[in-house]
N, C-alpha and C positions, 0 to 999 in steps of 0.2 A: 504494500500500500504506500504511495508515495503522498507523503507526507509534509516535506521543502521541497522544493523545486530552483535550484542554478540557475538560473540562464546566463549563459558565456558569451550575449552578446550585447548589441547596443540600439540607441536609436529609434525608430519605429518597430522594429519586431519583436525586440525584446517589452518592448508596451505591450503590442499586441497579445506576445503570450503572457505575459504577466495578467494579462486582465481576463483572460480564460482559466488560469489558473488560478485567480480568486475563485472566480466565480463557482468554480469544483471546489471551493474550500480550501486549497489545495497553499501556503504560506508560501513566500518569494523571497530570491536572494540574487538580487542583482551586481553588476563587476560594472565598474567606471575605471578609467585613466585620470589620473590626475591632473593632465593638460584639459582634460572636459569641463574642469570646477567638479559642481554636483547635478550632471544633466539630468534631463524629466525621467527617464528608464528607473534610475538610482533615487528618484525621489520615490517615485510609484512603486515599487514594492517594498516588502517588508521589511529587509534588511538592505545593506548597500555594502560592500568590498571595495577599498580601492589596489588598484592593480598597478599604482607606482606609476613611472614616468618612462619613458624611453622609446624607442617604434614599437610596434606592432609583433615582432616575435618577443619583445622586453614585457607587452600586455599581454593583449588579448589572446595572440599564438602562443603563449610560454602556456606548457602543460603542465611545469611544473605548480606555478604559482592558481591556475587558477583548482585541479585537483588539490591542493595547502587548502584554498578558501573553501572548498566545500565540503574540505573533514572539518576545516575550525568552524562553520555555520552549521553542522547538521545537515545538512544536506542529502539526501536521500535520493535523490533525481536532482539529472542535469540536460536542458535543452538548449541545443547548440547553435538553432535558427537556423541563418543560412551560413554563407560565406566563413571567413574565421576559419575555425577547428570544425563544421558542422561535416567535412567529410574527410574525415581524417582518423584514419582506422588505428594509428596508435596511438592517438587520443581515446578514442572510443575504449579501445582498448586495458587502458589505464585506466577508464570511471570502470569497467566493469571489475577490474582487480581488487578493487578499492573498496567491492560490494556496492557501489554505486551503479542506479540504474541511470541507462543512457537511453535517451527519448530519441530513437532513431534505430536503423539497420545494425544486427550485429557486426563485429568488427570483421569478421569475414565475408557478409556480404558488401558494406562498404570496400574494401580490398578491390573484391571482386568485381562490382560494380560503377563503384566510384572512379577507378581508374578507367579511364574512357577507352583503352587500348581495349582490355581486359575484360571490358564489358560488349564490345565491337566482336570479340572471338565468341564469347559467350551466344549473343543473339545470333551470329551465324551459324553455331549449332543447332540452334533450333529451328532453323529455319527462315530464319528473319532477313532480308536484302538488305548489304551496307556497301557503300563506296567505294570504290577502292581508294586502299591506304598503306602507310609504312612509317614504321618507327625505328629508332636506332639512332646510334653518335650521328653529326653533323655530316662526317665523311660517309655514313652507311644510306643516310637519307639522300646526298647528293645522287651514288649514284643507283637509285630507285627512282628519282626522278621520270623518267622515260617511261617505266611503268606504268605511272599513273596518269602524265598528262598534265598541260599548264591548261589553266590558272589551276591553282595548288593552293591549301587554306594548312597553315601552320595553326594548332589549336594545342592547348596545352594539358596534361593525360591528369592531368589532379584536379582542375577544376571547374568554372565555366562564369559566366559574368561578362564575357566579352575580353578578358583580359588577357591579354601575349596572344589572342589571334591574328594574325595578318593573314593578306591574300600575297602569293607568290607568282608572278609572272612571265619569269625568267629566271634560267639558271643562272646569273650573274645577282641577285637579290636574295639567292636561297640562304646563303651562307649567314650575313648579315641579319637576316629578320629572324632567323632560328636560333641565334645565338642573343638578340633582341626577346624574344617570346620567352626562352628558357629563362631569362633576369626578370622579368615581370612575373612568371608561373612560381618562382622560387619566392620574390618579394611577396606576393600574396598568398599563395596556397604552402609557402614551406614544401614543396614540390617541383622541380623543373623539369622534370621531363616533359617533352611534347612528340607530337603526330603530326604529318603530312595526310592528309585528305581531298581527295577531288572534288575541286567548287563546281557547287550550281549555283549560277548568278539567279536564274529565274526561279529561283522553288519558292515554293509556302512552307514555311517554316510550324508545324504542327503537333502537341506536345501532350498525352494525357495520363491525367493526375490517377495514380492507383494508391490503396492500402492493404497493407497485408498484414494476418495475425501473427505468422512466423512459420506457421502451421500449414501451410498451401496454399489457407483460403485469402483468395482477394477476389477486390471489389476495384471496379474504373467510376470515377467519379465525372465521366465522359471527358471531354478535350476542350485545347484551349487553343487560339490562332494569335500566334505569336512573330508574323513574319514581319511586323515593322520595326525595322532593329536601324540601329547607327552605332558603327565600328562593333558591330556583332554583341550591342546592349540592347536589349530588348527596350522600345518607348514606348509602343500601345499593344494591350493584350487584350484577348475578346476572348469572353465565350456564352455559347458556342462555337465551332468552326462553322459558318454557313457556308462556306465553300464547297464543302462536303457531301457528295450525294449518300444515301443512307449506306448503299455497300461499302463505299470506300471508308466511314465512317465505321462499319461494324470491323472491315481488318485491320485497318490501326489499332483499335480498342483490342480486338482478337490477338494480336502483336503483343500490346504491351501487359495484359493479363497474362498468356501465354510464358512471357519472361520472366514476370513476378514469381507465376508460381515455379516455373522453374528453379529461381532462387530461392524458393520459401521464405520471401520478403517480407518483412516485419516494417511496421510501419509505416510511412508515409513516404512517395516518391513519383518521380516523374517519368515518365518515357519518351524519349525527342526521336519526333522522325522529320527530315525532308518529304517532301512530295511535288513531284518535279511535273512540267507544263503538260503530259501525257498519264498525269496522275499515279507515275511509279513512284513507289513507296520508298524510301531508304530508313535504317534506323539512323540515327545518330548519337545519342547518349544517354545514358541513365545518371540521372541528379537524386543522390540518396537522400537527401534531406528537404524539408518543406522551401515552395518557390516562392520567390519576392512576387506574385503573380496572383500565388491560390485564392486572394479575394472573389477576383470573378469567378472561380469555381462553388464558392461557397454563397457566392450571391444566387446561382440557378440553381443550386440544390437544395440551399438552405444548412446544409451537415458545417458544423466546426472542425473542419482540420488539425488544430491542434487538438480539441478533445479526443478525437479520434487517436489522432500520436498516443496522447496521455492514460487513452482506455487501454486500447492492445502492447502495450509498455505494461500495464500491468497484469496482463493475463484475464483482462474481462472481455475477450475477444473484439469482432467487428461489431457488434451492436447493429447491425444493419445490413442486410442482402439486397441484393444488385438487385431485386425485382421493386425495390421499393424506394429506389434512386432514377428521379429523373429532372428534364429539363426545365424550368422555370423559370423562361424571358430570357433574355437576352444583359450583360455585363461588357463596360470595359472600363480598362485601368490604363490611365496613363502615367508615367514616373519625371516626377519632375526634380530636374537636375541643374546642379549648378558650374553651369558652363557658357559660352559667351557663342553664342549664334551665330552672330554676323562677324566672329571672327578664330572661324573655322573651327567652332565648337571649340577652344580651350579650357581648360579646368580655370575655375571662376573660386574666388577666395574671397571674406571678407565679415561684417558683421551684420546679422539680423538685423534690418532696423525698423521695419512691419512687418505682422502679416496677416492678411483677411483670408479667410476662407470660408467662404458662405455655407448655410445649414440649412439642408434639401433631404425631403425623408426618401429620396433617391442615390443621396449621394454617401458614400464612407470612405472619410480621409485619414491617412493613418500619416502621421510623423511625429517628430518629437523637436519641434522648432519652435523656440520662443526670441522675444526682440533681447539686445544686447548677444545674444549665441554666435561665437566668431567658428567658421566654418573655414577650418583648413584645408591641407593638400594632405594631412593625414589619413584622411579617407574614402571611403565611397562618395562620389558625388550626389550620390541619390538623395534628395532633402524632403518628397513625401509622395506618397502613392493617394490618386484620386481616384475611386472606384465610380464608377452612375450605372446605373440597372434600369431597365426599361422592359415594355411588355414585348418589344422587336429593337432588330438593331437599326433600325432608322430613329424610333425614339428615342436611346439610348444615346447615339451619335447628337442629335438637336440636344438633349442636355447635357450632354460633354460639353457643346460649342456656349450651351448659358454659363455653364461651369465655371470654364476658363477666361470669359470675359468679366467675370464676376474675385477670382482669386489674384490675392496680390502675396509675394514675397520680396521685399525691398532690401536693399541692403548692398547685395552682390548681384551681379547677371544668371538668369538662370534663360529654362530652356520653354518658358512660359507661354512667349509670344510663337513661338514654333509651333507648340500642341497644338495650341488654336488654329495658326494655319494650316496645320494637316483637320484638322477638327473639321472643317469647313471645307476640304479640297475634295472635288466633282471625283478624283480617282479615287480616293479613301472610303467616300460616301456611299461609290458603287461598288465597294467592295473589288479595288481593280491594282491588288496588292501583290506584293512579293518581298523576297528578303534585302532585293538592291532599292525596291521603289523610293526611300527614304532617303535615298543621295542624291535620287530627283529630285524629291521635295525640298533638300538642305540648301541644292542649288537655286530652286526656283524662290524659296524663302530669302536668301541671301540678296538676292535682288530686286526686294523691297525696303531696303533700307534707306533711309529719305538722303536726298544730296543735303536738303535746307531743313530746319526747324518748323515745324508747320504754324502758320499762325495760331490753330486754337491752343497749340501747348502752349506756346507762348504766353497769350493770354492769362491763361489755365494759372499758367506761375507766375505773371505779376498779381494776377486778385490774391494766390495766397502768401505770395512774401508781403502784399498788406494787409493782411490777414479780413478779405473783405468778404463778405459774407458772415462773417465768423458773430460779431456781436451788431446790436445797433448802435452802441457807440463805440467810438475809440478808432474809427475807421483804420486809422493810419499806424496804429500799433503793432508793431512785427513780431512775428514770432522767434527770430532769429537774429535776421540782420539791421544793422543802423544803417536807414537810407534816410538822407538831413534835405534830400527832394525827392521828384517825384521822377528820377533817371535811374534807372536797372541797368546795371553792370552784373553779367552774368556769365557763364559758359554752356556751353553741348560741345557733347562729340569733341574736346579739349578746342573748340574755336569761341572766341570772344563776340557776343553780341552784347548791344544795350538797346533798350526800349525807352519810351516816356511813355507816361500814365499819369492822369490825372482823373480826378472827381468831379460832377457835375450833380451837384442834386443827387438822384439816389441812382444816377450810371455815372461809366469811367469813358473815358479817349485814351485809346491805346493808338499813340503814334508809332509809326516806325518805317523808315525809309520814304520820308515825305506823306508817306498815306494816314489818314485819320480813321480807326474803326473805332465803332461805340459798342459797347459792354455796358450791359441791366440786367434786371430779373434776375441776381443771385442768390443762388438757392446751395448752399455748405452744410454738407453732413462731415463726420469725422474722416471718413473717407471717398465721399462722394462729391465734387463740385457742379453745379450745371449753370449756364446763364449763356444770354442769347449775345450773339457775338456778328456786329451787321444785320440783325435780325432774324440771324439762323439761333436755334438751340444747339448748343453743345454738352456733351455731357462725358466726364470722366473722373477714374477713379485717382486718388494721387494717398500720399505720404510724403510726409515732410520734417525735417529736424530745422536744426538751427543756420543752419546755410545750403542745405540742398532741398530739392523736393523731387519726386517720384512720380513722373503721371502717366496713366496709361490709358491710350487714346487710340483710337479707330484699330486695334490690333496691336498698337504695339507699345511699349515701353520707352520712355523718355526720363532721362536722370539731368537734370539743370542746379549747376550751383552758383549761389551769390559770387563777388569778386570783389565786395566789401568786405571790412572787419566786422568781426562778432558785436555783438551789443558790449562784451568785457574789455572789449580792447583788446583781445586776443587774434590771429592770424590764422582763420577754417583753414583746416588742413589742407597740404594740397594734392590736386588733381591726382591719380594712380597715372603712374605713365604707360607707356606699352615700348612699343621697340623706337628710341632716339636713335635715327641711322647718324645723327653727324656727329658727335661726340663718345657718347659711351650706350651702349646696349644696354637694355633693362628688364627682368623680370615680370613676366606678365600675371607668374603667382607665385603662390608658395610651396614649396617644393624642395627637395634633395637633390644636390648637383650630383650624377651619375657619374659623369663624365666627362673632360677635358677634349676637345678635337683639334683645339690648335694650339700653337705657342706663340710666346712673343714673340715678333718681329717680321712675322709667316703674311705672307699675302692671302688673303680670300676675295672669291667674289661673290659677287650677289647672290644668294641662294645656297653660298656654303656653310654647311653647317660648324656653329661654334661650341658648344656643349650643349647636354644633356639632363635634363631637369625631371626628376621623378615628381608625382602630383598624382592624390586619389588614385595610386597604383598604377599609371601609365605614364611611360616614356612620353616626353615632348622635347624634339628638336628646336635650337633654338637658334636660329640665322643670320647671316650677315646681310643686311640689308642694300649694300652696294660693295663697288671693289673700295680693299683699303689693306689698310696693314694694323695688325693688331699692335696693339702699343701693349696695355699694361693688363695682366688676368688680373680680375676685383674677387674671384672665390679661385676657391679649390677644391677638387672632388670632396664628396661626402659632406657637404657642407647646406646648413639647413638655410634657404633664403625666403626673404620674406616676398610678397607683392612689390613690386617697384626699386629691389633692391639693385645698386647696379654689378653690373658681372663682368662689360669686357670693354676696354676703351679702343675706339679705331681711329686710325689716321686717315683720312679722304683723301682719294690718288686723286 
């Protein structure tokens, strides 16, 4: 009978299961890092551990430390979530030594499973179609090459997340990116070995949720359509699969029960297949532990997931047969992540400084984000999962698109204003997907980025740096900045605009570039602005501190900050830079230098690369913006930098 319940993770899932494990009675012992402070996971259960300082095999991967904290709490079960130790069979292996029950696959089916090789030979015993593949030193994979065929997908054999995948093109790239994949599969998973696999660009990417007693019997909790991924991260997940005619439907499902029981799977797990444009089946992996996904699976069947985990963990079997599980509506989950859109997705850093997220009894948002929460390069980018349910997926989709026009996270860049445009895009809507279509949409999205600041933001931001709307007196009271007139000095996009604004009775005049627009009818909620602007309505959501403000307007997000001094006399921080071509290069986040590419005095040119920056577990190249000669290196490998730090000064030829 499990009694404490561990969890060895962080963030939203470890909420998640925490609040299922009340709910069964069942006491909680949550792990934090000390660079966290005391995040919401550590406040929300019953006890808290901290896990000391240092990276990630110093915390959350040391087995040593976290198997210590769950002999000193009592501890009697330990759930591993996802990511982490959640497939790591001598971890697993160690709670069960220890008399500690492990809420997942025994540590032999983990082995067996979890390794992706391992699990590829398995299914082809029984029957199951997989791609052709090969594994082996770097020299053995070279030359296997020819066997399989370009385009080649390096994938890494311990884990999944997207991370150390690359696609291979040429044998002049293989070397480099397999020796690239095994440093990312080892920094995250304590695992480096990887696999060569033959890409399909065009497949559907299609995945379904099974549990098993241990004992043979399992149950499919039907499927989930997962093919809108970027850099092999999954962004939106539905289920059902409507793509699906009912046969091809019952052999997936057939497939991945089939497997389970062959391994007499305990637990909770997943089955990954391709299914390519003539609807051939491929497997591709089995994920031993619960998915960052299973919401929408639980939104059409109704069953708890983790209860489920938490029943056949202790031998009160499935509590439920596949004749009395089925479909109900339609779900999709989008993951919203912190990284920069319109410039080429990079890992995005920085602190909480809003966040709305509207309350729909369609909607379940799971994350663990509160304001002032500074969000590093420490970890998974991922900052919250938005679920909506609908009674079809055309509903479903129409409030995703309310969803997202409605949710703000301020602070840092995230991947917000992208949802929404896939949210609303004619291919998406008709279901006219695959696993590349999303580098269509990243490009087609990139190319709505405005050249000019639109007037209604503008607007938008001079009513609330004079705080107008806000009361009926005191019009001209800022929230922030001291303006001694009625002229805005401000920035976007790091370029210098100013405005004039003035009052008229109970409208403004917003001058700017000789033209005069008038502003009335202002209407201020905490997060909502609206007022007619030339006679049109406008209407958007914003956030604001002491010298920036946040608006989000016709789709997309706009960050503007004053270029005056604080009301204290004090100097608002400045601007985050990105890449300075003519003096010194800069940090676009925060990250661990991997590694050095060039030396002092070395010529580069445009586009070569100058080192390498780890962030939220993947490599980022970081470039020389024109030809020059490097003058002086500002770090050194292994070296933790912050946002905006500088790294390397060049001389302009």
């Amino acid at each position: 009978m499990i009694t404490k319940l561990l969890i060895t993770n962080r963030g939203e899932i470890a909420i998640r299961i925490i609040r299922t494990a009340q709910q069964l009675g069942i006491k909680t012992v949550a792990l934090y890092a000390t660079d966290e402070g005391f995040p919401p996971h550590a406040r929300l259960a019953d006890e808290a551990y901290s896990l000391g300082t240092g990276s990630l095999s110093d915390t959350y991967l040391s087995l040593a430390k976290v198997i210590s904290i769950a002999r000193e709490s009592g501890a009697n079960a330990i759930h591993p979530g996802y990511g982490f130790l959640s497939e790591n069979a001598a971890f697993a292996e160690q709670v069960e030594a220890n008399g500690i029950t492990f809420i997942g696959p025994t540590p032999q089916t983990i082995a067996l499973l979890g390794d992706k090789v391992a699990a590829r030979n398995m299914a082809q015993s029984v029957g199951i179609p997989v791609l052709p593949a090969a594994t082996g030193s770097i020299d053995e994979l070279s030359g296997l090459t020819k066997t399989i065929g370009f385009p080649m997908l390096i994938k890494p054999a311990g884990g999944g997340g997207g991370k150390g995948m690359y696609i291979v093109k040429s044998e002049g790239e293989l070397q480099a990116l397999v020796a690239k994949s095994m440093r990312e599969a080892a920094s995250a998973f304590g695992n480096g070995s990887v696999y060569l696999e033959k890409y399909m660009p065009q497949a559907r990417h299609i995945e379904v949720q099974i549990v098993g007693d241990g004992n043979g019997n399992v149950i499919h909790l039907y499927e989930r359509e997962c093919s809108v991924q970027r850099r092999y991260q999954k962004v939106v997940e539905e289920a059902p699969a409507v793509s699906l005619s009912s046969k091809l439907r019952e052999t997936l499902l057939g497939y991945a029960v089939k497997l389970a029981k062959e391994a007499k799977y305990l637990s909770a797990g997943t089955v990954e297949f391709l299914v390519g444009d003539n609807n051939q089946v491929y497997f591709l992996e089995v994920n031993t532990r619960i998915q960052v996904e299973h919401p929408v699976t639980e939104a059409i069947t109704g069953l708890d997931i983790v209860e489920l985990q938490l029943n056949v963990a202790q031998g009160f079997g499935l509590g439920v047969s596949q004749s009395d599980i089925n479909i109900n509506g339609h779900a999709i989950e989008v993951r919203a992540y912190a990284e920069k859109p319109f410039e080429g997705f990079a890992p995005s850093t920085g602190k909480i400084a809003h966040v709305s997220i509207p309350t729909y009894q369609w909607l379940r948002a799971e994350h663990a984000l509160e304001v002032e929460q500074t969000v590093t390069g420490a970890y998974d980018p991922m900052l919250a999962k938005l679920i909506v349910t609908g009674a079809n997926r055309n509903q479903a989709a129409e409030r995703l698109t309310t969803l997202l026009r409605e949710t703000q996270i301020h602070g840092l860049d995230t991947n917000l204003d992208f949802l929404l445009f896939i949210s609303q895009n004619q291919q998406y809507r008709t279901n006219q997907i695959s696993t590349e279509i999303c580098n269509l949409w990243a490009t087609q999205f990139a190319s709505t980025k405005p050249k000019q600041l639109p007037l209604e933001v503008m607007a938008a931001f001079a009513l609330l740096q004079l705080n107008a709307g806000a009361k009926p007196n005191g019009i001209w009271e800022q929230f922030g900045a001291y303006i001694p007139s009625n002229r805005l000095h401000f920035t976007w996009d790091n370029k210098p605009l100013n405005a004039d604004i003035r009052q008229r009775a109970n409208a403004f005049s917003l001058e700017l570039d000789g033209a005069q627009h008038s502003i009335s009818q202002i209407n201020r909620a905490e997060t909502h602005i609206a007022f007619n602007l030339n006679s049109k309505r406008i209407e958007a959501n914003y956030s604001a501190n002491r010298w920036s403000a946040t608006i989000g307007f016709s789709g997309l997000t706009y960050t503007l900050s004053t270029a005056n001094k604080l009301s204290n006399g004090k100097e608002k921080p400045k601007p985050t830079k990105q890449h300075n071509g003519t003096d010194v290069i800069t940090s676009p986040l925060h990250g661990r230098i991997i590694s050095l590419a060039v030396k002092e005095g070395q010529v580069v040119n445009s586009g070569d690369a100058l080192l390498t920056i780890e962030s939220m577990k993947m490599e980022n190249s970081i470039c020389a913006p024109m030809k020059a000669i490097v003058g002086r290196l500002l770090v050194s490998a292994n070296e933790q930098v912050s946002d905006g730090a500088e790294l390397v000064q060049l001389v302009k030829i």
